[in-house]
Backbone as JSON, one array per atom type, in Angstrom:
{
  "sequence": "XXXXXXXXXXXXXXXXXXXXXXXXXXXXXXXXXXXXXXXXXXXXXXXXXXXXXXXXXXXXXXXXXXXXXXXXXXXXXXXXXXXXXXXXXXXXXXXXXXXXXXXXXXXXXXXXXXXXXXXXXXXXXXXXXXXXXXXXXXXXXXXXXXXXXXXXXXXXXXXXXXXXXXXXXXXXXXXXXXXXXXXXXXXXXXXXXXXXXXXXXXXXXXXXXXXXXXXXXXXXXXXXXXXXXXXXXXXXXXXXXXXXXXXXXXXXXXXXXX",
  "N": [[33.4, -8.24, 21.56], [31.78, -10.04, 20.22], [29.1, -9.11, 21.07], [29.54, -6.8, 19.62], [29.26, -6.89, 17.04], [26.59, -8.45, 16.74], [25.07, -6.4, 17.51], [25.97, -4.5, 15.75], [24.86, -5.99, 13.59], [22.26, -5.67, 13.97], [21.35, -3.07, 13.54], [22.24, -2.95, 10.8], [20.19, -4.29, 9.71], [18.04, -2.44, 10.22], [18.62, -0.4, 8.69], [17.56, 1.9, 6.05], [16.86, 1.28, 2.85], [19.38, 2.06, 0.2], [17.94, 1.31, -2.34], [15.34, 1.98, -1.79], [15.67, 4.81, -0.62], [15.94, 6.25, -3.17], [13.62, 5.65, -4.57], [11.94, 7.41, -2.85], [13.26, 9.76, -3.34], [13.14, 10.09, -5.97], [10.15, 10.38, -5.84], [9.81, 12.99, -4.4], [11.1, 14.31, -6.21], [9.15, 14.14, -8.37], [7.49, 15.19, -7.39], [7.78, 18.35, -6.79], [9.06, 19.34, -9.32], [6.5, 18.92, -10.42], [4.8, 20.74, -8.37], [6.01, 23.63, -9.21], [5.26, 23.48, -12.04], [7.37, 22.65, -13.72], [8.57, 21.46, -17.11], [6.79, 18.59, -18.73], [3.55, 18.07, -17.73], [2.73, 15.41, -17.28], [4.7, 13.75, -17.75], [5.95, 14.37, -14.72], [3.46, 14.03, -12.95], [3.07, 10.82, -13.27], [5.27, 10.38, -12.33], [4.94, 11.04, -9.7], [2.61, 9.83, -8.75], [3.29, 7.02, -9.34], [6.02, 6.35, -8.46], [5.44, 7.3, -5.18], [3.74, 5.58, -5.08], [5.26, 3.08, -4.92], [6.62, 3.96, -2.69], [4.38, 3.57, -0.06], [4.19, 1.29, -0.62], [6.33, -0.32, 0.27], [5.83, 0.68, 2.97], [3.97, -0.41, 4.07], [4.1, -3.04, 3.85], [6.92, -2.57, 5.33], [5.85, -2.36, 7.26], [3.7, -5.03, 8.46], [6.02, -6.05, 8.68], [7.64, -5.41, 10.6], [6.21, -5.09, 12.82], [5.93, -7.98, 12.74], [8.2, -8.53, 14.19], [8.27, -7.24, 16.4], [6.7, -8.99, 17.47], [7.92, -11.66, 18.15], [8.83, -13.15, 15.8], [11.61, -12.92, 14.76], [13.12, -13.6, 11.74], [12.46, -11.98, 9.9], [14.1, -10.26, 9.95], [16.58, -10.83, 8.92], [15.3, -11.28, 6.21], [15.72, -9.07, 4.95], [13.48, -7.87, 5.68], [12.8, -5.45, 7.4], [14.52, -3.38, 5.74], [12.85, -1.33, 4.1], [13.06, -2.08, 1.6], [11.88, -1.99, -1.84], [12.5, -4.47, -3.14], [12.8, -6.73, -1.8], [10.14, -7.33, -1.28], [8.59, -7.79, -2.96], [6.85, -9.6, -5.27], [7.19, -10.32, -9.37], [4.86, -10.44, -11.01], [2.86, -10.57, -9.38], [3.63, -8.21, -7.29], [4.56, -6.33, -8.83], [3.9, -6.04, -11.61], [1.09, -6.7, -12.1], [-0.84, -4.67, -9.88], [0.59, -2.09, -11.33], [-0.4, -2.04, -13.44], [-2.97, -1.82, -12.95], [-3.24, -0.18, -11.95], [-2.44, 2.09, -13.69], [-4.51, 1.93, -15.71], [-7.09, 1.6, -14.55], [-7.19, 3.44, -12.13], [-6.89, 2.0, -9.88], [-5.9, 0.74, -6.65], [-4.39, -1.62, -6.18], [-3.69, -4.33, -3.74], [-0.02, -5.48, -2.92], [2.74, -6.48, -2.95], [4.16, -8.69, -0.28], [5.25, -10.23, 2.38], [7.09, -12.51, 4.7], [5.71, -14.48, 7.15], [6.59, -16.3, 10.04], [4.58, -17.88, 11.6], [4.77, -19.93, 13.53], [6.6, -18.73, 15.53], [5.21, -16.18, 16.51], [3.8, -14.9, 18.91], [0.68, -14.33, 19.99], [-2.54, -14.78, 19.57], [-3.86, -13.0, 18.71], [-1.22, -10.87, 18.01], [-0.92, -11.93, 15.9], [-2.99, -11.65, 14.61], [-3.01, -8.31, 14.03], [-0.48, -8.29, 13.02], [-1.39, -8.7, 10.79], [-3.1, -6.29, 10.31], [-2.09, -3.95, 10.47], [-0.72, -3.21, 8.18], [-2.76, -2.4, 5.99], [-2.71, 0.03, 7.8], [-1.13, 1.34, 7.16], [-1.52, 1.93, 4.85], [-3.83, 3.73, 5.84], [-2.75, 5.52, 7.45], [-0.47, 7.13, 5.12], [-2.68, 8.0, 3.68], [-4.28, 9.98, 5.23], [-1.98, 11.73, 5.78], [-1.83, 12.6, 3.28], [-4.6, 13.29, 2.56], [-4.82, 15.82, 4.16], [-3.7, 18.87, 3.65], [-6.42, 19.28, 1.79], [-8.44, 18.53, 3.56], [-8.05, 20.95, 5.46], [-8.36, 23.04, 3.89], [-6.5, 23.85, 1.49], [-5.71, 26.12, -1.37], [-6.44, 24.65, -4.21], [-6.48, 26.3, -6.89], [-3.68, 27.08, -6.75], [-1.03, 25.67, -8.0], [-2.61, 23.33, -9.39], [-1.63, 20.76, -11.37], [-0.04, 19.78, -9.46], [-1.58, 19.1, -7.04], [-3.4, 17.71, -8.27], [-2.27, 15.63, -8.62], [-1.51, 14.76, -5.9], [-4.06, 14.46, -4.87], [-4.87, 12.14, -6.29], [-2.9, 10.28, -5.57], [-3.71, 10.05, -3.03], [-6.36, 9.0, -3.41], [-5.34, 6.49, -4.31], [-4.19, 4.86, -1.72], [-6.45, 5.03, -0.68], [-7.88, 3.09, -1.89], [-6.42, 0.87, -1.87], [-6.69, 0.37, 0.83], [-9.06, -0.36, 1.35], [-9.38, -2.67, -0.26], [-7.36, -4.05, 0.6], [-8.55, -4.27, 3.1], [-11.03, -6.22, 3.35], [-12.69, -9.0, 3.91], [-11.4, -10.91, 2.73], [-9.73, -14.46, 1.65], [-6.45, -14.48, 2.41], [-5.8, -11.98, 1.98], [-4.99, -8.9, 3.7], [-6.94, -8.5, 5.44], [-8.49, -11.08, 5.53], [-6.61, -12.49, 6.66], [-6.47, -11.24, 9.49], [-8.07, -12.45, 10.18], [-7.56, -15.23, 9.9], [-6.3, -16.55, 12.27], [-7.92, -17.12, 14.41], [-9.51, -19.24, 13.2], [-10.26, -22.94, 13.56], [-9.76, -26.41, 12.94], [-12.36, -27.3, 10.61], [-13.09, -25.14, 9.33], [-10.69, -23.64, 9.04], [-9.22, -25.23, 7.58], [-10.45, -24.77, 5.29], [-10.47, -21.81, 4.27], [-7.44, -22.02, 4.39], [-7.53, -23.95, 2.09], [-8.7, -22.05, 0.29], [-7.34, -19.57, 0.29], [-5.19, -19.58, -1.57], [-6.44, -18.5, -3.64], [-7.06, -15.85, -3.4], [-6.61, -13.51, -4.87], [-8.47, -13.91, -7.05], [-10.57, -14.04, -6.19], [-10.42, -11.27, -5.46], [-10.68, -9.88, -7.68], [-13.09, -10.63, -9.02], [-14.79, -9.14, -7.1], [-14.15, -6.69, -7.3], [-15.27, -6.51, -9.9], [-17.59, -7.53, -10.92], [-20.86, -6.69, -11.15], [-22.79, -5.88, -9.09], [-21.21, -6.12, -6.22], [-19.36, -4.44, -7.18], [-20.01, -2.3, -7.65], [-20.99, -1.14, -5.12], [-18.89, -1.02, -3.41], [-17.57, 0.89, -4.24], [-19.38, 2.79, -4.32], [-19.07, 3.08, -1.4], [-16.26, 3.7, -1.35], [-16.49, 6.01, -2.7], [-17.61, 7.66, -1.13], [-16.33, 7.59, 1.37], [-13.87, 9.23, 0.53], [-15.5, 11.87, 0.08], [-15.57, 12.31, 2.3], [-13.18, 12.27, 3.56], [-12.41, 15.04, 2.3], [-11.62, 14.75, -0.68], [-11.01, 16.15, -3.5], [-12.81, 15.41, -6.11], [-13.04, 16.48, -8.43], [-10.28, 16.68, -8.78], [-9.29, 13.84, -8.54], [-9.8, 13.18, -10.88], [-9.06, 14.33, -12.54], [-6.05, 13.82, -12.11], [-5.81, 11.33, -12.55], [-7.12, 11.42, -15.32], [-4.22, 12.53, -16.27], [-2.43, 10.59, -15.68], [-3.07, 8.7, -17.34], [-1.97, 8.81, -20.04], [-2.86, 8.37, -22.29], [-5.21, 8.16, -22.84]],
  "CA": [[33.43, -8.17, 20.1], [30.46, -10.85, 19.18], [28.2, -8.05, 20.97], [29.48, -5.2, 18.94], [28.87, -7.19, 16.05], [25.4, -8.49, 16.75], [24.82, -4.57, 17.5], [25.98, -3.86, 14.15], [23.84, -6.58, 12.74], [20.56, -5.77, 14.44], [21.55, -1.94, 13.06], [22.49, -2.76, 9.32], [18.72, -5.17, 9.46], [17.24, -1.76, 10.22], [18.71, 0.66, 8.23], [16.57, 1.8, 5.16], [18.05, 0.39, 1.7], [19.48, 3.22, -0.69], [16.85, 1.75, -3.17], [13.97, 2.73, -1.16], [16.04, 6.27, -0.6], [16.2, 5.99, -3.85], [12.58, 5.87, -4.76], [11.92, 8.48, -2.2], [13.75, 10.81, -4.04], [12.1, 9.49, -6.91], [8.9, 11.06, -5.6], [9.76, 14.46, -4.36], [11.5, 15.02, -7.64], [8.19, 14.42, -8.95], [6.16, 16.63, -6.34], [8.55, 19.68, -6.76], [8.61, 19.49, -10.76], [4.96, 19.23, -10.82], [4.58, 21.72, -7.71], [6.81, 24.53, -9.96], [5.17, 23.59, -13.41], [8.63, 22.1, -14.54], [8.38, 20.26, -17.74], [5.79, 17.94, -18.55], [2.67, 17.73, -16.25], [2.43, 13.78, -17.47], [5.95, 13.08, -16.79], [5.6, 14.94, -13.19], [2.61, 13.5, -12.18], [3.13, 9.8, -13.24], [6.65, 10.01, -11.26], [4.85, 11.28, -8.31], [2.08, 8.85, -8.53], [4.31, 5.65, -9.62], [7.22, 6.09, -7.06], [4.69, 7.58, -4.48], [2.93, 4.26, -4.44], [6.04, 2.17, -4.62], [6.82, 4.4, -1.37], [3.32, 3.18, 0.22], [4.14, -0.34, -0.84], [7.34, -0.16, 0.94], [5.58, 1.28, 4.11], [2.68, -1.16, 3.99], [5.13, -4.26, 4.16], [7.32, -2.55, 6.57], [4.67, -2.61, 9.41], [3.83, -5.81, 8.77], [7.76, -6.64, 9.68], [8.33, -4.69, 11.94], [5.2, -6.12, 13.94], [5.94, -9.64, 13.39], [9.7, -8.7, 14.7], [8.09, -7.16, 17.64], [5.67, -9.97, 18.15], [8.5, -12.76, 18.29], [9.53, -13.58, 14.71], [12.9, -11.98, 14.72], [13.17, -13.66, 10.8], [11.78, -10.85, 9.11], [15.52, -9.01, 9.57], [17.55, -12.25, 8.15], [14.83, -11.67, 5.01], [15.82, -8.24, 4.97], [12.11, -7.22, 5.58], [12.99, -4.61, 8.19], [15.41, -2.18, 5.31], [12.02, -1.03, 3.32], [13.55, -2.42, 0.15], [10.64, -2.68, -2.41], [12.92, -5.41, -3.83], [12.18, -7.58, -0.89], [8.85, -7.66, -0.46], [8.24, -8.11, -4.31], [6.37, -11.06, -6.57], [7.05, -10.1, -10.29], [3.83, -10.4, -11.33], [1.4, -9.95, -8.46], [3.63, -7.24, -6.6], [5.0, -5.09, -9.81], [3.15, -5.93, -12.81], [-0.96, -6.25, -12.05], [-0.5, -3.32, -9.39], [0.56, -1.22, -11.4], [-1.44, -2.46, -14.76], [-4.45, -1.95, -12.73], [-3.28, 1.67, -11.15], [-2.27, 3.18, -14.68], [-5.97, 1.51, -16.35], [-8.15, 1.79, -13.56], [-7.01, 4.36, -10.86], [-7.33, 1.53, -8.7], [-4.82, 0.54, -5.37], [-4.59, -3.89, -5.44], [-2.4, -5.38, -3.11], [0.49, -6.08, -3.83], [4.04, -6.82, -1.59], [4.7, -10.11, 0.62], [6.57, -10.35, 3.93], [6.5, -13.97, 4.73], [6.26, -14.38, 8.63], [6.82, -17.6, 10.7], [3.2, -17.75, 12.08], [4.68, -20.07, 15.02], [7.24, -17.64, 16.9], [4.52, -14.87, 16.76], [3.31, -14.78, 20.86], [-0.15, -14.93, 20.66], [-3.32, -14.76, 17.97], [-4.02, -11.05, 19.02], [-0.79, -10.29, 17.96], [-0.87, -11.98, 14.56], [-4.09, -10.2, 13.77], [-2.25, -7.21, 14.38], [0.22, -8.2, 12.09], [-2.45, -8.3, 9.31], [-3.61, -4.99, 10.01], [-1.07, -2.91, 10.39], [-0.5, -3.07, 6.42], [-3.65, -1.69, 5.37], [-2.92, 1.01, 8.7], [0.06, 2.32, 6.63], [-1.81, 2.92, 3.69], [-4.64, 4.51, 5.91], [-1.87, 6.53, 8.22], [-0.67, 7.52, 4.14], [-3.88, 8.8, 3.34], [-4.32, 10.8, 5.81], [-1.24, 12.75, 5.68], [-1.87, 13.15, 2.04], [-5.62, 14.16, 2.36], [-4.8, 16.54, 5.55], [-4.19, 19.68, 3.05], [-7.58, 19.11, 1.54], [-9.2, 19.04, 4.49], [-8.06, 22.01, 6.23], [-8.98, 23.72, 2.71], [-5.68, 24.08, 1.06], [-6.03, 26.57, -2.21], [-6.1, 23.89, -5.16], [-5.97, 26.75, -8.01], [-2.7, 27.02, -7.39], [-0.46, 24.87, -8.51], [-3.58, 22.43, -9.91], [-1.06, 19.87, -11.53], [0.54, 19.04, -8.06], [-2.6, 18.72, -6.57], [-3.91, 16.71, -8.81], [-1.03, 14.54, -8.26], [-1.52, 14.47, -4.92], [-5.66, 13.4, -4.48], [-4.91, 11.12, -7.09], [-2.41, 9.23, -5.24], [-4.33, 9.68, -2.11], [-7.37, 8.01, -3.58], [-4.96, 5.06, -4.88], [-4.5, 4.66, -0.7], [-7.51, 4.83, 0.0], [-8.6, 1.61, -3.18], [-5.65, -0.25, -1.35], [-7.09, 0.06, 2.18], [-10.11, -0.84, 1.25], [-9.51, -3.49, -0.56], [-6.9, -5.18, 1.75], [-9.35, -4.9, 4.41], [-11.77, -7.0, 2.74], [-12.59, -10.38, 4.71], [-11.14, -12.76, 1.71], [-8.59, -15.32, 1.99], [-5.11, -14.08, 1.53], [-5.76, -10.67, 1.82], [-4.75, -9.03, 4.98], [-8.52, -8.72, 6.26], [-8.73, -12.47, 5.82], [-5.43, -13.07, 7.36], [-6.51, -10.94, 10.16], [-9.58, -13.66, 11.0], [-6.98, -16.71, 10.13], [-5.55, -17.48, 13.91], [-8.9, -17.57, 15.51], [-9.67, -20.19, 12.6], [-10.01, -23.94, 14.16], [-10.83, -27.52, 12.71], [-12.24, -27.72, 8.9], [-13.39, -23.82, 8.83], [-8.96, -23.41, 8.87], [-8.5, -25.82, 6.61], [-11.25, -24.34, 4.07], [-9.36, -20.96, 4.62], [-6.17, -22.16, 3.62], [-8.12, -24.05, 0.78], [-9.23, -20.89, -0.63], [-6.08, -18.78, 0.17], [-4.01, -18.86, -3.01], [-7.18, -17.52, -5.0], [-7.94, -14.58, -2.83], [-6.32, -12.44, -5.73], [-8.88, -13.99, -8.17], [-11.6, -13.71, -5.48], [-11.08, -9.52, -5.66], [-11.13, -9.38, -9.29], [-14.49, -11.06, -9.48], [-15.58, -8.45, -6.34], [-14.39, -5.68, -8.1], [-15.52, -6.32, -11.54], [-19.13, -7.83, -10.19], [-21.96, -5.34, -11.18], [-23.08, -5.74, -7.55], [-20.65, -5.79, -5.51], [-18.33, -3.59, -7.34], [-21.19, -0.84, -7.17], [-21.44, -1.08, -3.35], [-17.52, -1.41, -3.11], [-16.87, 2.0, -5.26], [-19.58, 3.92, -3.48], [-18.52, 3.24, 0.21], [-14.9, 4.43, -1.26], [-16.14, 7.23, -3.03], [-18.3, 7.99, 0.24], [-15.02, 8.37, 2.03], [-13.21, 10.37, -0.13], [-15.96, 12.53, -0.09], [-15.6, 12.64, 3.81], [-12.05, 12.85, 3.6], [-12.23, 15.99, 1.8], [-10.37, 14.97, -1.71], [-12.1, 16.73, -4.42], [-13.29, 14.44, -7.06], [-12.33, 16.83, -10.37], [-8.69, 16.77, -8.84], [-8.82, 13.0, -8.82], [-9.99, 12.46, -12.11], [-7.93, 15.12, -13.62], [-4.89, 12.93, -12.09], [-6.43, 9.76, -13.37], [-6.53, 11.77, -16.99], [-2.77, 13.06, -16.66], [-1.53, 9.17, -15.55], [-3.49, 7.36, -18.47], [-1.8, 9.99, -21.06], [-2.6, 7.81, -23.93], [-6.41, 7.92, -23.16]],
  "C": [[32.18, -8.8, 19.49], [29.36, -9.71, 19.9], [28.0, -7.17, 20.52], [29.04, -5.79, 17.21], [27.53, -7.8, 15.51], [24.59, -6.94, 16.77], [24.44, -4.12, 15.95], [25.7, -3.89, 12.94], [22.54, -6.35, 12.84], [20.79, -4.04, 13.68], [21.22, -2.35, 11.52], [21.09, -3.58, 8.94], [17.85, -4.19, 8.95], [17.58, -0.39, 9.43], [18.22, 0.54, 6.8], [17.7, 1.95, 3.89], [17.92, 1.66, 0.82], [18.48, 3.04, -2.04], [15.34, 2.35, -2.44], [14.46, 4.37, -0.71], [15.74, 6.8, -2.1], [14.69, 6.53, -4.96], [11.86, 7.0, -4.5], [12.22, 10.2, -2.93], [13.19, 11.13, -5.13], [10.87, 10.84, -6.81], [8.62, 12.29, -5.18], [10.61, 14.58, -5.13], [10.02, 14.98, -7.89], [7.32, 15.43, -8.9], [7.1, 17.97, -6.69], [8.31, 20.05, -7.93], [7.07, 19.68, -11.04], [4.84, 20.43, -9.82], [5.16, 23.21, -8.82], [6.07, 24.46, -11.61], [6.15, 23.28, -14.34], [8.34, 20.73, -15.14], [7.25, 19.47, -18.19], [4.51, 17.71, -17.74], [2.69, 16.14, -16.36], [3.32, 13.43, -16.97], [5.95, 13.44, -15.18], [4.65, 14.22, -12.38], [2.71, 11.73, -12.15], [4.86, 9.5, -12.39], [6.41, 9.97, -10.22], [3.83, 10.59, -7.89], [2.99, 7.38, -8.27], [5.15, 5.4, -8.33], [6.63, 6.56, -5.69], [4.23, 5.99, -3.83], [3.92, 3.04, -4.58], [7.03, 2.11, -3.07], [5.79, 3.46, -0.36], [3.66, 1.52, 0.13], [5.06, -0.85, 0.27], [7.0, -0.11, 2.77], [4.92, 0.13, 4.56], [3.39, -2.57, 4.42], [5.66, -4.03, 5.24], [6.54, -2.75, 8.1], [4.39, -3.46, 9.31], [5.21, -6.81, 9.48], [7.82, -6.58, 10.86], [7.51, -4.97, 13.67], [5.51, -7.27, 13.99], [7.4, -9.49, 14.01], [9.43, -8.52, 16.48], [7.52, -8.31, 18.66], [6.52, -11.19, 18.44], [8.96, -13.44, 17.08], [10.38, -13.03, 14.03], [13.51, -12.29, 12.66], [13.19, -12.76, 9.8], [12.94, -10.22, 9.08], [16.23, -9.62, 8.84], [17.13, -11.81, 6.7], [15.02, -10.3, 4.33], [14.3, -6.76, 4.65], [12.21, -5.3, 5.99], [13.69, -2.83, 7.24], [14.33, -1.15, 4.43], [12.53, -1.02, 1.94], [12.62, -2.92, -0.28], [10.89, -3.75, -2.54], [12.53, -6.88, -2.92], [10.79, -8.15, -0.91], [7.95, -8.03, -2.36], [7.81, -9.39, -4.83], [6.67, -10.41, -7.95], [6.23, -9.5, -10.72], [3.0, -9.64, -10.52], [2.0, -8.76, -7.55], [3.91, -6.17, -7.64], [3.71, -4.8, -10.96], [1.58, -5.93, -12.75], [-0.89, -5.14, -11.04], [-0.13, -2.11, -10.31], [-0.3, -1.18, -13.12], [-2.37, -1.59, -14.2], [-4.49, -0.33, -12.0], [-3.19, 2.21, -12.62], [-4.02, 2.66, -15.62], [-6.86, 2.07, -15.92], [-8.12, 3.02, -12.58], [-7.39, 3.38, -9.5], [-5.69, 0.65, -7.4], [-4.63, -0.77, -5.72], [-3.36, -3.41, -5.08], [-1.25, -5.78, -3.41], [2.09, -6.12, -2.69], [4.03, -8.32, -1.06], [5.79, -9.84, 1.33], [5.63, -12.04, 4.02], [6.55, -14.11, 6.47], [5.93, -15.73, 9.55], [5.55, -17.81, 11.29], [3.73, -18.49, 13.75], [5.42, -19.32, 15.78], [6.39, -16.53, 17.06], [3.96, -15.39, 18.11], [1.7, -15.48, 20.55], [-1.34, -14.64, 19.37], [-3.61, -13.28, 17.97], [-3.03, -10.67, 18.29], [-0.5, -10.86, 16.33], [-2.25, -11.9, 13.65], [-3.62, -9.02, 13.65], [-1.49, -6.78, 13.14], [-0.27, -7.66, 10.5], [-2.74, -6.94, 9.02], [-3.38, -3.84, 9.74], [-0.35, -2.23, 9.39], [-0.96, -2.04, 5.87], [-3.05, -0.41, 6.16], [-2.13, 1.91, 8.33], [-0.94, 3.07, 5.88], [-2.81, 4.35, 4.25], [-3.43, 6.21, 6.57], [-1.52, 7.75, 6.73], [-1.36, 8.44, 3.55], [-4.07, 9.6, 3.81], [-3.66, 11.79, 5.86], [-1.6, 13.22, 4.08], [-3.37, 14.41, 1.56], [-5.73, 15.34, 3.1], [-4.9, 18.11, 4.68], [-5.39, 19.58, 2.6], [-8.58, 19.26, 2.56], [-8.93, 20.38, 5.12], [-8.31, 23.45, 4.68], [-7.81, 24.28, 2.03], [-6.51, 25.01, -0.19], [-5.4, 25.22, -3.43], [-5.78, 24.81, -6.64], [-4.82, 27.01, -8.55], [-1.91, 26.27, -7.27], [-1.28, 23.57, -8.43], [-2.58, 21.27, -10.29], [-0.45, 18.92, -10.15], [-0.23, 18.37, -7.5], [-3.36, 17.89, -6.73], [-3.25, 15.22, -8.65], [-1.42, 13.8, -6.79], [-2.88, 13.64, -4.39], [-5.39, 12.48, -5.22], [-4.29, 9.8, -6.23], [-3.09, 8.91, -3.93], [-5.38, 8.62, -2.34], [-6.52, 6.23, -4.18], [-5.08, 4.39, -3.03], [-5.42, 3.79, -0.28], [-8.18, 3.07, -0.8], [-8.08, 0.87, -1.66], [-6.38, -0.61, 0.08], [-8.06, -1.33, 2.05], [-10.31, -2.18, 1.02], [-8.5, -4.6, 0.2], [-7.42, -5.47, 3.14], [-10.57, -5.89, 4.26], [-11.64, -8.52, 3.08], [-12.07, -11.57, 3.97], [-9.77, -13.12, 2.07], [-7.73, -14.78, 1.25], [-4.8, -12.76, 1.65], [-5.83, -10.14, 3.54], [-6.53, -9.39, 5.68], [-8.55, -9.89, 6.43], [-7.35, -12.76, 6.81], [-5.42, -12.42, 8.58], [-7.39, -11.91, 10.99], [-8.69, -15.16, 10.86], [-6.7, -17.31, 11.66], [-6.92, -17.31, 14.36], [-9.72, -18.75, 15.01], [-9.26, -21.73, 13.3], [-10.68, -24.92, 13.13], [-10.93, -27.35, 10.74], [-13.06, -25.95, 9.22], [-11.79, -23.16, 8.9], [-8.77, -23.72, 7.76], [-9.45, -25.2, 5.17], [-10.63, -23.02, 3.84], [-7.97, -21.33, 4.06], [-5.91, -22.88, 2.07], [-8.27, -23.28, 0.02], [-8.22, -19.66, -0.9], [-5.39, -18.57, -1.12], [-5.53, -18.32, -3.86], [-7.69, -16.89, -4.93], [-7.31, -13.44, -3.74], [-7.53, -12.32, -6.82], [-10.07, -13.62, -7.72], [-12.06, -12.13, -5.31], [-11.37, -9.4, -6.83], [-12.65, -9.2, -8.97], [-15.22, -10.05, -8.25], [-15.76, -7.24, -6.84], [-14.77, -5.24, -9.54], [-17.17, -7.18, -11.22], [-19.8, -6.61, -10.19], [-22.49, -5.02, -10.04], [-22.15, -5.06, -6.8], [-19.62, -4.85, -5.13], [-18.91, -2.32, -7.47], [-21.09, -0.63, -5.67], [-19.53, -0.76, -3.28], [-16.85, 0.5, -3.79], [-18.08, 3.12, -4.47], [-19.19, 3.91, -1.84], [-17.29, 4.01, -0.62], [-15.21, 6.06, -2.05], [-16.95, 7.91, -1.69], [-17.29, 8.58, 1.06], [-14.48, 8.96, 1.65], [-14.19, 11.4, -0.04], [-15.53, 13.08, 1.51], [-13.87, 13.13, 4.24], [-11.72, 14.07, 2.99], [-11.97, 15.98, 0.12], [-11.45, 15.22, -2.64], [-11.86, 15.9, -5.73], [-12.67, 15.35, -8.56], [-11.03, 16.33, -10.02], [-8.39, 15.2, -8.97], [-8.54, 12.68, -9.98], [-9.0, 13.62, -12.83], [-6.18, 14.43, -13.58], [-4.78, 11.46, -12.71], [-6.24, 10.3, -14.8], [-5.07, 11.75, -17.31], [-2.14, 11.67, -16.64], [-2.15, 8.38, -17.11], [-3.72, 8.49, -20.13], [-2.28, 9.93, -22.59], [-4.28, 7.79, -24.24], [-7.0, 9.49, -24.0]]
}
C-alpha cells in the first residue's frame, strides 16, 4: 500500500496542471481564430502571442525541474515544479508584470519564472550547469519548431495574420534565449558559470546576483551594447529564416493602441 501510494505521488508530481492545459488551449484558440480570419486579428494574435509565451515560460522552468530532479534534487516535485503550472514558477512582478510590460512595448522576451533548486543534492557542478541551460534550451528547442515553417518556405500570403502571429512569437524566443544566455549574475548564463565559482570571485557573484535584472536593463537600453545585442539577434532571425515584415506586422497587431 505505502508503494502504491508513493507511485501515485511520484505520478500526481508529474502530471501537467489543468491551468497550464488551460493556457494551452488558450493558444490554439488563438492560432485557429487567427489561422481562419475569425474575428478580430488584434484579439487573435495577442491571445496567441500572450498565452503562447506563458506556454514557453512554463516549458523553460519545466526543464530546469525536471533536470534538477534528475540530477538529485527530488524537491522540485514537493514545490510542484514538475506539473508546468505557470502559477508555480511565478514572481508577481518580475515573472508576470515586467515580462509582459516589456513584450507588449518592446517586442522584447526578459526572463521571467523561478524554480528554486537545492544547489547541495544536485550530484556534481556539470550537472548544475546543465540545470542553467536547459531553460534558455526550451526557448531555443521553441524557436525552432516555430521558425521550421519559415524555413522550409511555408506560403506566408496566406493566412498573413497567423503568420504574423507566429514570427512574432518566435522572435519573442529567440529575445529570451538570448538574453538568458547572457553571462550576468542571476540570469541562467551566469548561473551556468556559478558552481565552478571559488573563494571571493563566488562571493562577488552572489554579491551582484539580486541585480542581474537591473544589470540587463542597463545592457539592453545602453546605446552600445544594446546595438551589438539587437544585431547579433536580428542576425539570427535572419538565419533562421523569420521574415522581418511578418515580425513587425505582429509587433503592430500586439501594441494595438500604437
Amino acid at each position: 500500500m505505502n508503494a502504491f501510494r508513493a507511485s501515485a505521488g511520484r505520478t500526481a508530481a508529474f502530471r501537467p496542471s489543468p491551468v497550464f492545459l488551460g493556457v494551452v488551449a488558450l493558444w490554439l484558440t488563438g492560432g485557429v481564430m487567427a489561422w481562419f480570419e475569425y474575428g478580430s486579428p488584434v484579439v487573435n494574435v495577442l491571445l496567441f502571442v500572450l498565452a503562447g509565451w506563458i506556454v514557453s515560460l512554463s516549458l523553460h522552468e519545466y526543464a530546469h525541474a525536471l533536470t534538477a530532479y534528475r540530477s538529485g534534487d527530488h524537491s522540485v516535485a514537493t514545490r510542484g515544479y514538475l506539473t508546468l503550472n505557470p502559477l508555480k514558477y511565478t514572481h508577481p512582478l518580475l515573472s508576470i508584470v515586467l515580462p509582459l510590460v516589456f513584450l507588449l512595448i518592446g517586442g522584447i522576451g526578459l526572463p521571467g519564472g523561478a524554480v528554486w533548486v537545492n544547489q547541495g543534492a544536485v550530484r556534481t557542478r556539470g550537472r548544475a550547469s546543465l540545470i542553467s541551460l536547459v531553460g534558455p534550451g526550451a526557448n531555443v528547442v521553441f524557436l525552432l519548431v516555430l521558425a521550421l515553417p519559415f524555413l522550409v518556405g511555408v506560403n506566408t500570403r496566406a493566412h498573413p495574420t497567423f503568420w504574423a502571429a507566429v514570427a512574432f512569437l518566435a522572435f519573442l524566443q529567440l529575445t529570451a534565449a538570448a538574453l538568458n544566455l547572457l553571462p550576468v549574475p542571476g540570469l541562467d548564463g551566469g548561473n551556468a558559470l556559478r558552481p565552478w565559482l571559488r573563494g571571493d570571485p563566488a562571493k562577488l557573484y552572489d554579491y551582484v546576483a539580486p541585480f542581474g535584472f537591473l544589470i540587463l536593463l542597463i545592457i539592453i537600453f545602453n546605446p552600445l551594447s544594446g546595438e551589438l545585442f539587437w544585431f547579433a539577434v536580428l542576425a539570427a532571425a535572419h538565419l533562421l529564416g523569420l521574415p522581418g515584415h511578418l515580425i513587425l506586422e505582429g509587433l503592430d497587431l500586439v501594441q494595438f493602441w500604437d
